[in-house]
Each structure stands twice: as C-alpha cells, then as structure tokens.
C-alpha positions as CSV (number, residue, x, y, z in Angstrom):
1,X,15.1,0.0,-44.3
2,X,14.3,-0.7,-40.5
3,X,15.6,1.8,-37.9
4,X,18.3,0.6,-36.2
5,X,17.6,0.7,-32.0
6,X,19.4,0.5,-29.1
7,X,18.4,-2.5,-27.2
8,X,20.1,-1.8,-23.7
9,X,18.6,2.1,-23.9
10,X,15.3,0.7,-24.6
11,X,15.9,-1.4,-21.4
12,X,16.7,1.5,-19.4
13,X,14.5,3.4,-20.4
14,X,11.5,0.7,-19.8
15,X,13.4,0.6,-16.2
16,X,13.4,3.9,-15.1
17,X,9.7,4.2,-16.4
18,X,9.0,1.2,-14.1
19,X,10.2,2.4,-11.4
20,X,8.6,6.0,-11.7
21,X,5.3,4.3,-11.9
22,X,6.4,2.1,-8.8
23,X,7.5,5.5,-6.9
24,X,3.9,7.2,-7.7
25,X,1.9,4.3,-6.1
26,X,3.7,4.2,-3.4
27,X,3.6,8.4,-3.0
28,X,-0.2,7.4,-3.1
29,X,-0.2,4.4,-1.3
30,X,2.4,6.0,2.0
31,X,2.1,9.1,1.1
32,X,-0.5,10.1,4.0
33,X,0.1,13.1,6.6
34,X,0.3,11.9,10.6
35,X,-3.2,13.3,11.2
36,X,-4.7,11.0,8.5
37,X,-2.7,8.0,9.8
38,X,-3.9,8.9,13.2
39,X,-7.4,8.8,11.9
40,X,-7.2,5.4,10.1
41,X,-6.2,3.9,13.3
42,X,-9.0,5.0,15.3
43,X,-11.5,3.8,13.2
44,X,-9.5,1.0,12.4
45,X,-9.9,0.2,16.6
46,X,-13.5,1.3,16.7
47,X,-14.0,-1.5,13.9
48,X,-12.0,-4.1,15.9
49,X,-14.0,-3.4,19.4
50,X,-17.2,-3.7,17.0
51,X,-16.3,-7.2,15.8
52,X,-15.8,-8.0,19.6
53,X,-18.7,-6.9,20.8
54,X,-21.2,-8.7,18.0
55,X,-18.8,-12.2,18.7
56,X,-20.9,-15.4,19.9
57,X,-18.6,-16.8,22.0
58,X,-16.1,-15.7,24.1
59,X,-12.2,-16.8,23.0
60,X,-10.4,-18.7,25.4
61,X,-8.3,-17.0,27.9
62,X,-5.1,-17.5,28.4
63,X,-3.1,-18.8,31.3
C-alpha cells in the first residue's frame, strides 16, 4: 500500500526550505562588513573615472 502524506506539510515544509535558501544568498549576497563596502565603492569610482578618461567625445553639457 502507498504511504499516505500530508500535502499541506509537504507544502510547508518545501516553503520554509525556500526561503532558508533565499535567506543564505542574500547573507552572501548583503552580507558584507562597512570596510568591504567601502572598498567596492572606491574601485567601483576609480573604474568610472577610467571609462571617462579613455571616452572619444566629450558629453554634452548641460545648461
């Protein structure tokens, strides 16, 4: 004979594992200390001013 399951435990179960996988990428995603943030955003500027400087043309300025 079959075993008999519990469809709405499956469910919640299945939901809870979702969202503990969801919580884990985002600890790894947002997870990052101030120093480390600080860091991404100064070579994220450094990368920005290096784009400017290798540009063609100049953008047009506003008025």
């Amino acid at each position: 004979m079959a075993e008999i399951i519990n469809l709405n435990k499956r469910r919640k179960l299945k939901a809870r594992a979702d969202a503990e996988k969801q919580a884990a990428d985002n600890r790894v995603r947002y997870g990052r200390t101030k120093a480390e943030k600080e860091q991404a955003a100064r070579q994220a500027e450094l990368e920005r001013q290096r784009l400017d400087q290798l540009r063609r043309e100049t953008p047009p300025a506003d008025d």
